[in-house]
C-alpha positions, 0 to 999 in steps of 0.5 A: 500500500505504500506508494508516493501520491503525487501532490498535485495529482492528489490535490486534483483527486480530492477535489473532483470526489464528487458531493454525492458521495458524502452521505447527508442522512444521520442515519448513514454515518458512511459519510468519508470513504476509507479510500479519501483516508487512505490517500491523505495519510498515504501522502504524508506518511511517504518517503517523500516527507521525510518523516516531517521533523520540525524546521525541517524540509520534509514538515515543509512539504507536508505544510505545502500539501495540508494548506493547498488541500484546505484552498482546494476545498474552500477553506479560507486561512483563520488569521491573514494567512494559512501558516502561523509562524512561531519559534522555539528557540532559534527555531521556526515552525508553522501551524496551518490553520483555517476556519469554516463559518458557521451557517446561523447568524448567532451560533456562528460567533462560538468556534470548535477547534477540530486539530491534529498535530502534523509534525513527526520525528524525521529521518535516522541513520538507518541505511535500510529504512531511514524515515520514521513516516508516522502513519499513525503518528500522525498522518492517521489524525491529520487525514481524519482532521482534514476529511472531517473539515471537508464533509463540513465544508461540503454539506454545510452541516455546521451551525457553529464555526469550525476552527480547523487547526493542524499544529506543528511541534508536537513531538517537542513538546507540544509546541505548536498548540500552546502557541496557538493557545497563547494567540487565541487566549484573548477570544476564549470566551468564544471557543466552545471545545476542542476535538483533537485527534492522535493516533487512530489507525490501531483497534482499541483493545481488540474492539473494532469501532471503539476509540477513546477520549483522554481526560474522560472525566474532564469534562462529558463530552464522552457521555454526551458523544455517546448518546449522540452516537447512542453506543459506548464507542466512545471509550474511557480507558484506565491506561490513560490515567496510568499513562496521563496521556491527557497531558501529552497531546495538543489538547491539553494546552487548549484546556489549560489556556482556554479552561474549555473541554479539550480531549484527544481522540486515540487508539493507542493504548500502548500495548496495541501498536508496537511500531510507535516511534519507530521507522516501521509506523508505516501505512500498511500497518493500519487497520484502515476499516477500524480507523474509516469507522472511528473517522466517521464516527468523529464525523459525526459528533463534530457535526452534532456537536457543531449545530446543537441549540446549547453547549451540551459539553462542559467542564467537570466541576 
């Protein structure tokens, strides 16, 4: 499965997938094929990114492709430009942001923020396999990020507006977001929550379809997404309290700085996916029909959670 999609060949692709294909009814939750998932991830997770360090050829190609998708489809950058810039020392990085207004005069002035963190952790000086690709870290989220934002974008299905942000800096530290954090600190009264997603392309403990949120007790957004859902697909798993995942992906400055409900959607539970920072997270190593459920399923719910009358998700107390 592992094959370089040229960008702008892919690029053409993804926007020629006809409207017709994106199922409308809540009923059919078949809204984003396994196919359009695949391609994206099979496109970053390439050889040809390099394994997207951070200030890094590679993340700039990778940046190229996530803002030239965003313009093929209609989404306008959220500040002036796509790439918001900052540093990390002497170093430079860029998260890739845009935003799909809302479709309701009044709701449309409150944001979700749907994210996922881009960056990986490079090249090694293995002669055999020299790329650490990060399928499931991260190409597995942006794919999800970016799909999502286009069934949205396409079906006008969000009343509130959608911030759409894809961060660079994870792997050091979590960079990218508590800079995103920081700038739009001033407007937090404005963002309703973040559904930021990392690392879904493994089965979560051998339950197809199920994927769980960090930080369950957080707030209930997993209660209320299940009954969304009406299932338990959305899991509260006891590793992330051992492991305090909560605290190690984008999502937690985003709770922190704008004290909204901010959870990561995973897989990952640490005993199922024995290729994580290693050059063999590849894309053939997915569970691609698990990770098709979960990204429909998280289709779902960021548009129940875009176009519901109230803020139904808050903060535990």
């Amino acid at each position: 499965m592992k094959k370089l999609f040229p960008l702008l060949f892919l690029v053409l692709i993804l926007c020629c997938k006809s409207a017709n294909k994106i199922g409308l009814s809540t009923q059919n939750r078949q809204v984003i094929s396994n196919e359009q998932i695949v391609e994206i991830i099979d496109t970053l997770a390439s050889d040809y990114m390099e394994g997207r360090a951070f200030e890094s050829a590679g993340i700039e190609k990778a940046a190229t492709f996530i803002e030239n998708f965003l313009k093929s489809n209609d989404i306008p950058a959220f500040f002036t430009e796509y790439h918001d810039s900052f540093n990390v020392g002497a170093r430079k990085g860029y998260n890739i942001i845009g935003v799909i207004e809302g479709n309701e005069a009044k709701l449309k002035k409150e944001f979700i923020i749907l994210s996922a963190h881009y960056d990986h952790i490079g090249k090694s000086v293995d002669k055999n396999d020299s790329v650490y690709n990060g399928a499931n870290d991260n190409a597995s989220g942006v794919s999800a990020v970016l799909n999502i934002a286009r069934y949205l974008k396409i079906n006008k299905l969000n009343k509130r507006s959608i911030i759409v942000a894809v961060f660079s800096g994870e792997e050091i530290g979590l960079t990218g977001s508590e800079h995103f954090a920081e700038k739009i600190e001033p407007k937090a009264s404005e963002i309703y929550c973040n559904v930021n997603i990392d690392m879904i392309g493994s089965v979560l403990t051998s339950k197809p379809g199920k994927v769980y949120i960090t930080g369950f007790e957080r707030s209930n957004m997993g209660t209320i997404l299940n009954q969304y859902l009406g299932n338990d697909t959305i899991a509260n798993l006891d590793n992330s309290l051992i492991y305090d995942v909560f605290q190690l992906s984008d999502n937690f400055p985003l709770y922190e700085k704008l004290k909204i409900p901010a959870h990561t959607f995973c897989t990952f539970d640490f005993n199922n996916y024995k290729y994580y920072h290693k050059v063999t997270d590849e894309i053939k190593h997915l569970d691609v029909e698990n990770t098709g459920i979960i990204v429909r399923n998280i289709a779902f719910c960021v548009a129940k959670i875009a176009s519901s009358d109230t803020k139904e998700i808050v903060l535990s107390k």
